[in-house]
N, C-alpha and C positions, 0 to 999 in steps of 0.2 A: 424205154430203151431206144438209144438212137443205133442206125448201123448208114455205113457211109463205105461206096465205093471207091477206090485211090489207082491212079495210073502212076508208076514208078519209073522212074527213066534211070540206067544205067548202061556203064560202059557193055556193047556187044559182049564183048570174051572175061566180062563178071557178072554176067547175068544168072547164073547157078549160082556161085557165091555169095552175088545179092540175094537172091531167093533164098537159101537155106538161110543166109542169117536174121533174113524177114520170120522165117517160121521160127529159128529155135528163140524170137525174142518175146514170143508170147504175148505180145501187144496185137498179132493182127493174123489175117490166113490170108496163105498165098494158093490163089486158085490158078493164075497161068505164069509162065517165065519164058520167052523166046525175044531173041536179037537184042537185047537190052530195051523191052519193057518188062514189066510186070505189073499182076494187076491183083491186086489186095482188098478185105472187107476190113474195117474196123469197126466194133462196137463199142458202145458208151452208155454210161448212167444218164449222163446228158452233154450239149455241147462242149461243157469246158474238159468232161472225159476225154473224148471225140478229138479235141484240138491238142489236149495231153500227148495222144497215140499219134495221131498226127505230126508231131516235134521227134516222137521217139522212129516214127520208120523215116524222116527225112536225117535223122542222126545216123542211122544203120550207116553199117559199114558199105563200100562201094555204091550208095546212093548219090545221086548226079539232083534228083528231083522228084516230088510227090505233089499229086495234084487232085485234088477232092472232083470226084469227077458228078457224084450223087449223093445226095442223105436224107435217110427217110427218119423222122422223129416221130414215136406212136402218140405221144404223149399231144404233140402240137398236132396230130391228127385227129383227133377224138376230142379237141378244144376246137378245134374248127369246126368239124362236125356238130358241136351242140351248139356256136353261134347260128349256124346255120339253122337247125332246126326251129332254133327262138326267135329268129327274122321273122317277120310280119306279113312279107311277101311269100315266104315259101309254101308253093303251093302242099295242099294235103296228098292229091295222088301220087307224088314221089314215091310217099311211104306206103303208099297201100301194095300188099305184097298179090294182090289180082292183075294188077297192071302189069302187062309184059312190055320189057326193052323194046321188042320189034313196034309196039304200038304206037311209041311217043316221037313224036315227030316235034324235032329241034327246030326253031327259026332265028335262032337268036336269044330269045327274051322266055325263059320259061312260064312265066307268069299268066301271059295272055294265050299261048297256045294249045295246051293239054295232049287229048288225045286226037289222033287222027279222027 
């Protein structure tokens, strides 16, 4: 599931207009509307879902512009995540669930540092 945040520009005095027609077109959710932004989530199966909804709220009516402002992809999270894991360098204490955040001290290079 991808989900991707969008900043919408429209005219000041069609900025409720734009908003209502953002919601009744069922492709996206409008969480705010003042002075002609607005600011939208869209979700997707995957990117070319995502770039779908994307075409359909810069089509909306009284839209000026849409602009992907974030996109989080789980799928390319959880791939990254297991490259990671099977790296050769990655240290084993990451994953040990006794190590606490406050203990690890960053320099750069996780490898040679560990813990304090």
């Amino acid at each position: 599931m991808n989900i991707s945040s969008l900043i919408v520009k429209t005219l000041p005095e069609k900025c409720a207009e734009a908003a209502a027609a953002l919601s009744a077109g069922g492709f996206c959710e409008v969480h705010h509307a003042e002075n002609g932004t607005i600011i939208v989530t869209i979700e997707g199966e995957d990117v070319s879902d995502e770039l779908r909804k994307l075409k359909q709220v810069e089509q909306s009516p009284f839209v000026l512009s849409a602009t992907m402002i974030y996109s989080f992809c789980e799928d390319e999270l959880e791939s990254e995540r297991d490259k990671l894991n099977r790296h050769p360098d990655y240290p084993d204490w990451l994953n040990d669930d006794r190590v606490k955040a406050g203990d690890i001290r960053y320099s750069g290079d996780l490898r040679n540092h560990g813990l304090k």
